[in-house]
C-alpha positions as a Python dict, from the first residue, in 0.01 Angstrom:
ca = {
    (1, 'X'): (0, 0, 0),
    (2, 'X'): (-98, 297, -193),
    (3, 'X'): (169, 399, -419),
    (4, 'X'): (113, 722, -555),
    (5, 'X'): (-27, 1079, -403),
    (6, 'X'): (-357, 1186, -507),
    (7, 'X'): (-396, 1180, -896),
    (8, 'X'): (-464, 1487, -1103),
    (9, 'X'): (-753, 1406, -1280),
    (10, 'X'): (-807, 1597, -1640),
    (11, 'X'): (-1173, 1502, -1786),
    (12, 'X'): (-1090, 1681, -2143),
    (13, 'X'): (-746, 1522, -2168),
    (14, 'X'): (-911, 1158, -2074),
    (15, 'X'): (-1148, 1193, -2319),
    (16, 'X'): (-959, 1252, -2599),
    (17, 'X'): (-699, 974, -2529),
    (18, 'X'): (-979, 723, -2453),
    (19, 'X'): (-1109, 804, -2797),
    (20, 'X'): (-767, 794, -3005),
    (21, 'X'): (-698, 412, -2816),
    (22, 'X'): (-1029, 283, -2892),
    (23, 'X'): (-1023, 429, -3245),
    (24, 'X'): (-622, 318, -3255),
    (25, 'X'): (-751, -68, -3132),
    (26, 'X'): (-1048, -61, -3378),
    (27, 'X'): (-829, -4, -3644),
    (28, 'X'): (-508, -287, -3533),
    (29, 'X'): (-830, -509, -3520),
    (30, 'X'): (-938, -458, -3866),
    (31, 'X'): (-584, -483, -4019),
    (32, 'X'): (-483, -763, -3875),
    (33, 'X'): (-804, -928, -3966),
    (34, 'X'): (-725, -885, -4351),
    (35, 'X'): (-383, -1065, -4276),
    (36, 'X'): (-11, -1015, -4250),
    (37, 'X'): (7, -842, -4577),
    (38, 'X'): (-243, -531, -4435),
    (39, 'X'): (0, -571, -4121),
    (40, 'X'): (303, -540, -4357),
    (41, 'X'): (156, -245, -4554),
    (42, 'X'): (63, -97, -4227),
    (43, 'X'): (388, -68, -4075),
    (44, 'X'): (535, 56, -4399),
    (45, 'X'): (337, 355, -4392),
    (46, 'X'): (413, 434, -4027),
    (47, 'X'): (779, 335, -4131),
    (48, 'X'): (777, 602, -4419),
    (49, 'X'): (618, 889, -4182),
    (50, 'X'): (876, 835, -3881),
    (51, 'X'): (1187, 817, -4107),
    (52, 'X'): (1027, 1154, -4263),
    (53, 'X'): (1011, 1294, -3925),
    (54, 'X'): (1324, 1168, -3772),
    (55, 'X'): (1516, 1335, -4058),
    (56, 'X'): (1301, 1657, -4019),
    (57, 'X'): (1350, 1651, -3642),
    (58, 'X'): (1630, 1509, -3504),
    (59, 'X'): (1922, 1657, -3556),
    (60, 'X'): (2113, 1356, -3441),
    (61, 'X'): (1921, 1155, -3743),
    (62, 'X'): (1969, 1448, -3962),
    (63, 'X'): (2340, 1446, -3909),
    (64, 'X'): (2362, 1088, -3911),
    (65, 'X'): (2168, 1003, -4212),
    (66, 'X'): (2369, 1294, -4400),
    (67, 'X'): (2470, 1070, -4663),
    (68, 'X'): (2176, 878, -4735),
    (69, 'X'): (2024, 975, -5050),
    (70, 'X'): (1661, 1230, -5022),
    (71, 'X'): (1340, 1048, -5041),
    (72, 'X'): (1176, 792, -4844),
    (73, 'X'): (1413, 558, -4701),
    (74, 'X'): (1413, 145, -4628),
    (75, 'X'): (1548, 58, -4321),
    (76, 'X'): (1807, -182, -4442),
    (77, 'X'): (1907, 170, -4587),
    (78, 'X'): (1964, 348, -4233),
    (79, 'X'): (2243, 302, -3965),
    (80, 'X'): (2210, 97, -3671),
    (81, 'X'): (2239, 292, -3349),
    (82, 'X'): (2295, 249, -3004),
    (83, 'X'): (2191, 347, -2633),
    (84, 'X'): (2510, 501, -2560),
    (85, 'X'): (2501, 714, -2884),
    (86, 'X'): (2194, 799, -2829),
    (87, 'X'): (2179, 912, -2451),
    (88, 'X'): (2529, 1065, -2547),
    (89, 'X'): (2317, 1277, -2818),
    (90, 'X'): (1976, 1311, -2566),
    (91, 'X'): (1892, 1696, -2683),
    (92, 'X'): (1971, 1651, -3051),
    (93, 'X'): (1780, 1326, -3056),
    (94, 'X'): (1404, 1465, -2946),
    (95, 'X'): (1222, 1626, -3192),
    (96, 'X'): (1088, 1837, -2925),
    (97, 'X'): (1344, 2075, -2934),
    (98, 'X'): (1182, 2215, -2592),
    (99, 'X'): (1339, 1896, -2430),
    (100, 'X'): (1667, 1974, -2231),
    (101, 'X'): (1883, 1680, -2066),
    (102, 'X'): (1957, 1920, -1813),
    (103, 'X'): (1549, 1963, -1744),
    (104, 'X'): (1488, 1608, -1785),
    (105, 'X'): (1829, 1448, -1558),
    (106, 'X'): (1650, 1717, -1261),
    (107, 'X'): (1271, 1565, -1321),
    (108, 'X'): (1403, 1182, -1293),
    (109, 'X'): (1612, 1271, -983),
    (110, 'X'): (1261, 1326, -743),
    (111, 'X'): (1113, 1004, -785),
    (112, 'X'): (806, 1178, -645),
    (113, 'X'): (733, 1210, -983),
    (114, 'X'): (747, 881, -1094),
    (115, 'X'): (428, 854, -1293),
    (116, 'X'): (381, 1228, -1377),
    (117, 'X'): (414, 1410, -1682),
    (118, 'X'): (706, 1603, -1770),
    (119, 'X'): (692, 1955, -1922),
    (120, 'X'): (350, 1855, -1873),
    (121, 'X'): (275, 1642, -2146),
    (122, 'X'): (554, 1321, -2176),
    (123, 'X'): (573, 1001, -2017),
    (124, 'X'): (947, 972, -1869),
    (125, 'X'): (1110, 654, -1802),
    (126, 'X'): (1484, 451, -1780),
    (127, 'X'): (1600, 143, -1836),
    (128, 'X'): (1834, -112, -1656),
    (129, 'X'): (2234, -34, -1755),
    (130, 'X'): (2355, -350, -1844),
    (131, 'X'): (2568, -211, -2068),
    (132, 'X'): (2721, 80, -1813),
    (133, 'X'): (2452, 318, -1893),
    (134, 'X'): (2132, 342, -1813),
    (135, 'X'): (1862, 447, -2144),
    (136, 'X'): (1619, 746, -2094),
    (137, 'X'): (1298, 748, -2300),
    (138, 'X'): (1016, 1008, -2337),
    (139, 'X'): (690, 930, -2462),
    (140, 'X'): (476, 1140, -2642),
    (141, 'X'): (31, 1065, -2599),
    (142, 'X'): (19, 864, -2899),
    (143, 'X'): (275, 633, -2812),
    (144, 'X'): (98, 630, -2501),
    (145, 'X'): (-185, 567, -2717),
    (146, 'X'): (-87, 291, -2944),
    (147, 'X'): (79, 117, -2653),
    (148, 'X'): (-303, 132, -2473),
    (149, 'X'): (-501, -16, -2809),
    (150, 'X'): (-214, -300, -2851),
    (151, 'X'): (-279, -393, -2512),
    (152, 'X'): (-644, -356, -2547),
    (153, 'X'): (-658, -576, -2857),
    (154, 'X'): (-430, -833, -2655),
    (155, 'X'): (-678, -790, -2352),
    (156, 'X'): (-943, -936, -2589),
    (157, 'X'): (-732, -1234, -2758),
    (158, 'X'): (-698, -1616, -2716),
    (159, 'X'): (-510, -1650, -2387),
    (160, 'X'): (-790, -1430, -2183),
    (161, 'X'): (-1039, -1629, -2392),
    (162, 'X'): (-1083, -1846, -2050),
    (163, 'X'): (-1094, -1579, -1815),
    (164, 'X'): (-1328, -1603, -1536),
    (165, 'X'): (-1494, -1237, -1595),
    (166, 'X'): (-1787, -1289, -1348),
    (167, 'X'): (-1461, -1389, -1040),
    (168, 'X'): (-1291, -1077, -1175),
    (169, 'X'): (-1587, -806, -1097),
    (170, 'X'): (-1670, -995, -783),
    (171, 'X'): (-1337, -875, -699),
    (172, 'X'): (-1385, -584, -757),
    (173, 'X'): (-1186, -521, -1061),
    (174, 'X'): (-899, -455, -835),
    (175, 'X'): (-565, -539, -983),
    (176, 'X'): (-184, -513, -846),
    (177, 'X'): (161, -504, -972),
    (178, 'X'): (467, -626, -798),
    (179, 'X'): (759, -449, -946),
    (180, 'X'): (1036, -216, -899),
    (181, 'X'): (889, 106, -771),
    (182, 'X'): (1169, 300, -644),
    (183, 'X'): (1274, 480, -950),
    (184, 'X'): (1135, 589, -1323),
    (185, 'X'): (1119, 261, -1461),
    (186, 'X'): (858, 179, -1745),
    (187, 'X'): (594, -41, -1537),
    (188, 'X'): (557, 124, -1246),
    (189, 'X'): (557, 464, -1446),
    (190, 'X'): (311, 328, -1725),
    (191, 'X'): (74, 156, -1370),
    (192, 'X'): (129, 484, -1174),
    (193, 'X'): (-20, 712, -1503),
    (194, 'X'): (-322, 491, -1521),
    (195, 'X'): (-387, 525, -1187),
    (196, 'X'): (-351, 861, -1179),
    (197, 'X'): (-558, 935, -1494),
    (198, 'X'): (-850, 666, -1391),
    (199, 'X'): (-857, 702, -998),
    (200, 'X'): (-1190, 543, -1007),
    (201, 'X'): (-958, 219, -1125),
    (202, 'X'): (-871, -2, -799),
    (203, 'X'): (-484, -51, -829),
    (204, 'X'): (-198, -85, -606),
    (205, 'X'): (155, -190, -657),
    (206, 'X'): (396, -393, -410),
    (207, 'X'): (769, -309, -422),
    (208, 'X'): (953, -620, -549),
    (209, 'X'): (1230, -550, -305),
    (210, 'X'): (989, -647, 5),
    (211, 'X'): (1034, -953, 164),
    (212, 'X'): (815, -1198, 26),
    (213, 'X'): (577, -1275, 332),
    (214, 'X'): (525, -876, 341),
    (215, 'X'): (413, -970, -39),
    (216, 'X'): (175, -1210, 34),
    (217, 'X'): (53, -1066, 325),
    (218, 'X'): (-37, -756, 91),
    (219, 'X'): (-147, -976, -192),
    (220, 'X'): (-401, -1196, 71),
    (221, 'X'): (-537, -872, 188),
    (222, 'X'): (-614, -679, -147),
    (223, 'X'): (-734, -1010, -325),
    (224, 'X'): (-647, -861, -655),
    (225, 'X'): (-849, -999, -972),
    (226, 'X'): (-561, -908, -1180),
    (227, 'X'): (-193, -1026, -1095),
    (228, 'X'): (81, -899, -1307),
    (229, 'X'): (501, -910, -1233),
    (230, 'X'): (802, -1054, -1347),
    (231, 'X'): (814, -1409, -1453),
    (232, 'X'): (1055, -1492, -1170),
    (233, 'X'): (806, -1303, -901),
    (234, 'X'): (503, -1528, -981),
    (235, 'X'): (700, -1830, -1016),
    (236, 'X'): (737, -1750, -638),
    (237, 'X'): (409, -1642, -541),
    (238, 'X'): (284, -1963, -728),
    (239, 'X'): (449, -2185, -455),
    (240, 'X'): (350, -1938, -233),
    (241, 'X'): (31, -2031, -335),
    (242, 'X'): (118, -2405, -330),
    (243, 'X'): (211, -2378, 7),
    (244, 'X'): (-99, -2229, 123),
    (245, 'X'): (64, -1930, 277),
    (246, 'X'): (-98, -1736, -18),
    (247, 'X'): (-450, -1751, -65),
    (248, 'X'): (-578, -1567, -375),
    (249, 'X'): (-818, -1640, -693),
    (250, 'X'): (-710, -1387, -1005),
    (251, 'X'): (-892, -1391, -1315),
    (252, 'X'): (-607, -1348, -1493),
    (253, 'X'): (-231, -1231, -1420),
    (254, 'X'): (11, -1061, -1658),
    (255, 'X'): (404, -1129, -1702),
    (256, 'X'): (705, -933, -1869),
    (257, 'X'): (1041, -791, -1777),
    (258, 'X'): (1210, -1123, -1813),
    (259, 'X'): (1224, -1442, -2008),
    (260, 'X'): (892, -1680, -1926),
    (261, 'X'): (975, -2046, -1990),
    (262, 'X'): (657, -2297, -2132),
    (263, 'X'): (776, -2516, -1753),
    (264, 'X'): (762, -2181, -1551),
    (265, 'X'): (391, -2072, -1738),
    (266, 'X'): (250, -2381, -1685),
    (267, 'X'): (325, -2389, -1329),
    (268, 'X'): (232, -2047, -1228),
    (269, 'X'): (-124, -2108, -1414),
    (270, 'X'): (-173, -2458, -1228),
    (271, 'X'): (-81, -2280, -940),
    (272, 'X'): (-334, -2007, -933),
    (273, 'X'): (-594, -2157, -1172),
    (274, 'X'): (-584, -1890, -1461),
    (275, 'X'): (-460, -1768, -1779),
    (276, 'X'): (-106, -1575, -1760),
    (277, 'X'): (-57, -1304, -2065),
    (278, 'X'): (320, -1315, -2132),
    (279, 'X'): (421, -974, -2283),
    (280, 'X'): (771, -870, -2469),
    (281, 'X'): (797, -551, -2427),
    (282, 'X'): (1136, -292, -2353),
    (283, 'X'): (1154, 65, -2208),
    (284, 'X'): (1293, 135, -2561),
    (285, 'X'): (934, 7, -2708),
    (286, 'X'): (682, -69, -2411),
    (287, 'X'): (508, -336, -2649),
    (288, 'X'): (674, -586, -2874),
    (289, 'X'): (487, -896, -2831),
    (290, 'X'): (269, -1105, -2695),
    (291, 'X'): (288, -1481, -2603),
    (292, 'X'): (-7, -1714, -2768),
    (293, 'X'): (-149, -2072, -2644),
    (294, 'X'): (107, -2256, -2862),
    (295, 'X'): (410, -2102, -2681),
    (296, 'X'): (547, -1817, -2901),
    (297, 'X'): (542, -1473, -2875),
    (298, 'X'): (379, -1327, -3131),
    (299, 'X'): (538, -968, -3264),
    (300, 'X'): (307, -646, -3320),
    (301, 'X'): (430, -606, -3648),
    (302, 'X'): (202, -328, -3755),
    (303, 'X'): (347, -130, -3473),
    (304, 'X'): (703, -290, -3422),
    (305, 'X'): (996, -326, -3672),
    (306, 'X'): (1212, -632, -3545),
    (307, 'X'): (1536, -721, -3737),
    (308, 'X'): (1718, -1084, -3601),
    (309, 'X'): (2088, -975, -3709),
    (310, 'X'): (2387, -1203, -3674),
    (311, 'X'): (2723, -1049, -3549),
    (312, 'X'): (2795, -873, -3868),
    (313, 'X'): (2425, -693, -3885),
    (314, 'X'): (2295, -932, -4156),
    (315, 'X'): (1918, -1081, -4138),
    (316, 'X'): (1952, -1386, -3959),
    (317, 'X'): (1727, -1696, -4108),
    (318, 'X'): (1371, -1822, -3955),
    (319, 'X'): (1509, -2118, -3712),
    (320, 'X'): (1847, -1982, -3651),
    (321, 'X'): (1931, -1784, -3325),
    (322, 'X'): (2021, -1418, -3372),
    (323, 'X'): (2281, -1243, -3207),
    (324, 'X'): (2109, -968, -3127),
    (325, 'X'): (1811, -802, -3214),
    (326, 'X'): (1751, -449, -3418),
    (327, 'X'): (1383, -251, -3316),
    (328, 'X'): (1192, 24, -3480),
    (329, 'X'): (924, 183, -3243),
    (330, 'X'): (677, 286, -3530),
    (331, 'X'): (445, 421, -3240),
    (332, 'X'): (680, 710, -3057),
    (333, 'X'): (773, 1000, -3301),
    (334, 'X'): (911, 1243, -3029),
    (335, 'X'): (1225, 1032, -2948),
    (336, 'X'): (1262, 813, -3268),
    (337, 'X'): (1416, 460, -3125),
    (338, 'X'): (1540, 359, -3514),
    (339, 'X'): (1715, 3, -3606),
    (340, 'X'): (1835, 31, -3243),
    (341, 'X'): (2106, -243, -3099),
    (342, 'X'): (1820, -429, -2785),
    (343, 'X'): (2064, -687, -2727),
    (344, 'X'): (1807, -968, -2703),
    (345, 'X'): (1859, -1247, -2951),
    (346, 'X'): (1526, -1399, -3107),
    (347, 'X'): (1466, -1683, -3306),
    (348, 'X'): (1141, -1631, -3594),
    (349, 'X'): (932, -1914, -3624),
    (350, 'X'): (998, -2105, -3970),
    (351, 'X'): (658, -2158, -4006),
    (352, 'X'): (319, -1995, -3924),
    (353, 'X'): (219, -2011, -3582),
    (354, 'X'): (-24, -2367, -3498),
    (355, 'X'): (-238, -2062, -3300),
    (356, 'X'): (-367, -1925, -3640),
    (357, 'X'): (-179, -1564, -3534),
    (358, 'X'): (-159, -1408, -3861),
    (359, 'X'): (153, -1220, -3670),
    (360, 'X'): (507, -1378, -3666),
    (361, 'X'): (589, -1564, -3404),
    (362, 'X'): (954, -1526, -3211),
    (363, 'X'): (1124, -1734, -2891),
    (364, 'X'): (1322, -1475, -2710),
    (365, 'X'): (1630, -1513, -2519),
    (366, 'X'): (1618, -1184, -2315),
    (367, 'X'): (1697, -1126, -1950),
    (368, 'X'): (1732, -1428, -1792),
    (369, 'X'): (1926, -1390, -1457),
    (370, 'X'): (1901, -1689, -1144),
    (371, 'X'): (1665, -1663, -837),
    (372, 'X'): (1933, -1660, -544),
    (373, 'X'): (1813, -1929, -255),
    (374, 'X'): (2031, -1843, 62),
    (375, 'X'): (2005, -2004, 366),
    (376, 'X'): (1878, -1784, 717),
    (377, 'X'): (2061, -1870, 1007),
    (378, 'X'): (1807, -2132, 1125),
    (379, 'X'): (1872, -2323, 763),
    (380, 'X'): (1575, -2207, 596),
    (381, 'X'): (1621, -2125, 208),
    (382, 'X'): (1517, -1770, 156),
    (383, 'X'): (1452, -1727, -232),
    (384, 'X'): (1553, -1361, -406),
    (385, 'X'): (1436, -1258, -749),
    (386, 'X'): (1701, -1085, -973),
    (387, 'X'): (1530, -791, -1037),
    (388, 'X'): (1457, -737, -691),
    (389, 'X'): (1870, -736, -604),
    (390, 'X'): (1922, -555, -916),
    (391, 'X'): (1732, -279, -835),
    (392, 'X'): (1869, -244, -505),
    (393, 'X'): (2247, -194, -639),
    (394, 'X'): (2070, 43, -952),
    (395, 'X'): (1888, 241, -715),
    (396, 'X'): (2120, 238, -388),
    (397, 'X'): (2471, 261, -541),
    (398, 'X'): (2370, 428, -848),
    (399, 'X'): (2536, 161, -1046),
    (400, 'X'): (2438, -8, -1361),
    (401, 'X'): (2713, -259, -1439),
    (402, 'X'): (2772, -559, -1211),
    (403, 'X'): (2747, -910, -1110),
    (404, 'X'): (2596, -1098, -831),
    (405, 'X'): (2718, -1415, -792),
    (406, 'X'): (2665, -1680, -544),
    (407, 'X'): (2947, -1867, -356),
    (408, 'X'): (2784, -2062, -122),
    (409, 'X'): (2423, -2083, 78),
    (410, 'X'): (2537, -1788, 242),
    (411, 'X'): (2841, -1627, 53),
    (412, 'X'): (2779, -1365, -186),
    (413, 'X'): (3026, -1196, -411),
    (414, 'X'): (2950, -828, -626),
    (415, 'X'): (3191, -799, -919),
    (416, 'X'): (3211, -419, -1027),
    (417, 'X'): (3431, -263, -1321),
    (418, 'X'): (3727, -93, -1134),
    (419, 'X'): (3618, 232, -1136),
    (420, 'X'): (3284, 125, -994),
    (421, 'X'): (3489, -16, -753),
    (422, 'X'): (3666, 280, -596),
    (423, 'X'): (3378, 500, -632),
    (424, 'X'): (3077, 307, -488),
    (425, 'X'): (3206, -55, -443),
    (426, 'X'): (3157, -29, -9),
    (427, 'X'): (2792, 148, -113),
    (428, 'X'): (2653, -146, -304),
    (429, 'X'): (2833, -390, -41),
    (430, 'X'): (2651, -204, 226),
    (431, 'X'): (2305, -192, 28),
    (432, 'X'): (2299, -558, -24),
    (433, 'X'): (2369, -633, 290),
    (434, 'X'): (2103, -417, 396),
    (435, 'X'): (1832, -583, 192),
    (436, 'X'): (1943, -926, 340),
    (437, 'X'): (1877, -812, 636),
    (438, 'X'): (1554, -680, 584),
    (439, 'X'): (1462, -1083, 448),
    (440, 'X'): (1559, -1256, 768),
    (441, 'X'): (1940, -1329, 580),
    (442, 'X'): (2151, -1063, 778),
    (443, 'X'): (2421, -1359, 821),
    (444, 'X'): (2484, -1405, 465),
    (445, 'X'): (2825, -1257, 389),
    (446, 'X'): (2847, -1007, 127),
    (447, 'X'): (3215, -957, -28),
    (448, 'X'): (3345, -707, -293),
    (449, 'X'): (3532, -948, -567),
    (450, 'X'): (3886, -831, -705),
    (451, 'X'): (3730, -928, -1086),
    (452, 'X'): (3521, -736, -1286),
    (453, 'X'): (3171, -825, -1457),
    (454, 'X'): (3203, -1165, -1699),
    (455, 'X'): (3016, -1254, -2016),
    (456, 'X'): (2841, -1566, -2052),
    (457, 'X'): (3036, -1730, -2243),
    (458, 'X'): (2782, -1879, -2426),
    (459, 'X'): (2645, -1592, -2559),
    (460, 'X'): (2832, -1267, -2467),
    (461, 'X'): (2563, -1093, -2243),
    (462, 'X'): (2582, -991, -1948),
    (463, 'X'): (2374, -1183, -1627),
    (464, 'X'): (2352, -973, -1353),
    (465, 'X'): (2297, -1230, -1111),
    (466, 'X'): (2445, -1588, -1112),
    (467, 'X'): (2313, -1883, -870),
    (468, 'X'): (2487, -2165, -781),
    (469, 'X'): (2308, -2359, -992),
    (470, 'X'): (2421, -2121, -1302),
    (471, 'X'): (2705, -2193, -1483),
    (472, 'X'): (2962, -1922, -1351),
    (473, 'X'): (3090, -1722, -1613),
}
């Protein structure tokens, strides 16, 4: 259960970042207190320095702002950009000119590291590859920083306002994550660096690729006070925890890495009989937004520049659906992430938010793959969350575009580009099948399809993995 070696422990260095978040959430406190206006202002400024420091740099902003006029810059003034331009651009894009791809590709490839610090001093982490490619993004301490106070100040908001403090020290404090864990992505790097910085702090992580009574048998054992995973994994442990089979009383649990519905939220809180924190949040920007009591998420504005664009990049309307969504991470100045292309499409609130949140308030339509439920041999449904049999093919195969789609209670079909095909195709095969096996489902058939990866057709993205109960794109 523990999932990292013993931390290295630096006093001075803790100090010093302790202070910066709690003067960093002092100061989001106060300016959002004045009102969206101070939070507009606010993110201006921070707006004016990056675009001044990107340009400085970056040469990949330098060169790519080239014909922009000199002097401080809107960004309705500045290019959109992409993943793939910028991972195809890695060196040029850090301002740390000490950063290397080469140095950075050979740091990612022991996952031993997963939590440490490379060069000494950056966070490292990657995203999913939806689009083909997987995103690589270094963050500097006071991005690390401002990502800590936003939390904190969320920590201390509305939906904890119930929170049973007195259950959660009578447990110890003690708090677990189940998530991907087998490579550098952002939650189990971000858990694994607080645990490592603050080994006094009682926290453990369960791989989401375990079979779910291994879960629960972990979970019943630890008795965490604090919960957090993907919407999809605590929809499951809730009826786990229907079913009696899990048997644990959180103060609170935490959710992000995939769309939360209001039905799915309500459940999950009946379930365990405490307040859920739903957090928007991307390895391009590890904080977005935060859900409220009234349903919406509400975006860190002061922090966070988030554009709703319609197909042809213009501002889409409060009420209307975007197609996509542009982000600014005001907080990370080593690795600017400018106007950048998330994919996600986000609807703004046309009014202020019933909660009072002086922030504006979004509904998301992010990742939202289907939990698989295939049948064992003995009939029994065996339920798989995507991100669990996403990570195996991303991890296993090495492969970051594909589908997973069920045929039948035991028939599933992987759809890979061609190329994927020929080169790895029999590897993911192999890996799924493996990781059926290794949840009691080693009968369910596991086929390579002769058709590559379909959009939704009702909004061009991407699922990864399609249920029968999906439409089938």
């Amino acid at each position: 259960m523990p999932d990292c070696p013993p931390p290295s422990f630096d006093p001075l260095r803790l100090a010093v970042q302790q202070w910066n978040v709690g003067a960093l959430a002092a100061q989001t406190l106060w300016t959002r207190g004045l009102g969206s206006e101070a939070v507009a202002a606010s993110a201006r400024q921070r707006w004016v320095r990056l675009a001044h420091h990107a340009r400085t740099h970056s040469p990949f902003y330098r060169k790519r702002w080239r014909h922009l006029p000199a002097g401080a810059l809107a960004p309705a003034d500045v290019p959109v950009v992409t993943k793939d331009e910028l991972m195809a651009s890695f060196d040029d894009w850090c301002t740390d000119r000490a950063i290397a791809w080469r140095d950075v590709a050979a740091f990612l490839a022991a996952r031993a590291h997963i939590g440490e610090r490379f060069l000494g001093k950056y966070l490292v982490w990657t995203s999913s590859g939806t689009s083909g490619r997987p995103g690589v993004f270094v963050q500097d301490d006071a991005a690390l920083a401002a990502y800590d106070a936003v939390v904190s100040v969320q920590l201390g908001g509305a939906t904890l306002a119930g929170c049973d403090w007195t259950a959660a020290i009578g447990h110890g404090g003690r708090a677990a994550l189940v998530a991907a864990d087998c490579d550098h992505f952002a939650s189990i790097v971000s858990w694994r660096r607080v645990a490592r910085g603050k080994p006094w702090l009682a926290m453990t992580s369960f791989a989401v690729t375990l079979p779910v009574g291994a879960i629960v048998a972990g979970l019943n054992a630890y008795q965490p006070a604090f919960l957090a995973g993907y919407p999809t994994v605590l929809a499951l442990l809730a009826a786990e925890q229907r079913a009696g089979r899990l048997a644990i009383r959180p103060a609170a649990l935490w959710a992000g890495g995939e769309v939360l519905s209001p039905a799915a939220r309500a459940a999950i809180e009946q379930a365990f009989g405490c307040p859920l924190v739903n957090e928007y949040g991307a390895s391009e920007c590890l904080t977005i937004g935060y859900g409220c009591p009234a349903g919406w998420l509400h975006v860190n504005a002061d922090w966070v520049l988030l554009e709703p664009v319609d197909a042809d990049g213009r501002a889409t309307p409060p009420g209307e659906l975007s197609h996509t969504v542009l982000v600014t991470n005001l907080a990370n100045a080593v690795q600017p992430v400018i106007r950048y292309d998330l994919g996600d499409r986000v609807r703004v609130a046309p009014a202020r938010c019933p909660c009072g949140d002086p922030l504006p308030a979004i509904q998301v339509e992010g990742r939202c793959d289907d939990v698989l439920a295939l049948a064992a041999r003995d009939g029994t449904l065996v339920r798989l969350v995507p991100l669990a049999l996403a990570t195996v093919v991303e991890t296993q195969a090495r492969l970051h575009r594909f589908q997973i789609v069920q045929r039948g209670a035991d028939r599933v079909q992987l759809r890979l580009a061609a190329a994927d095909r020929a080169r790895a195709g029999a590897q993911a095969v192999a890996a799924l099948r493996g990781y059926f096996a290794r949840q009691g489902l080693a009968n369910v058939r596991v086929t390579l399809a002769r058709d590559e990866p379909q959009l939704d057709p009702r909004d061009g993205k991407l699922r990864q993995v399609v249920g029968r109960k999906g439409s089938d794109p």
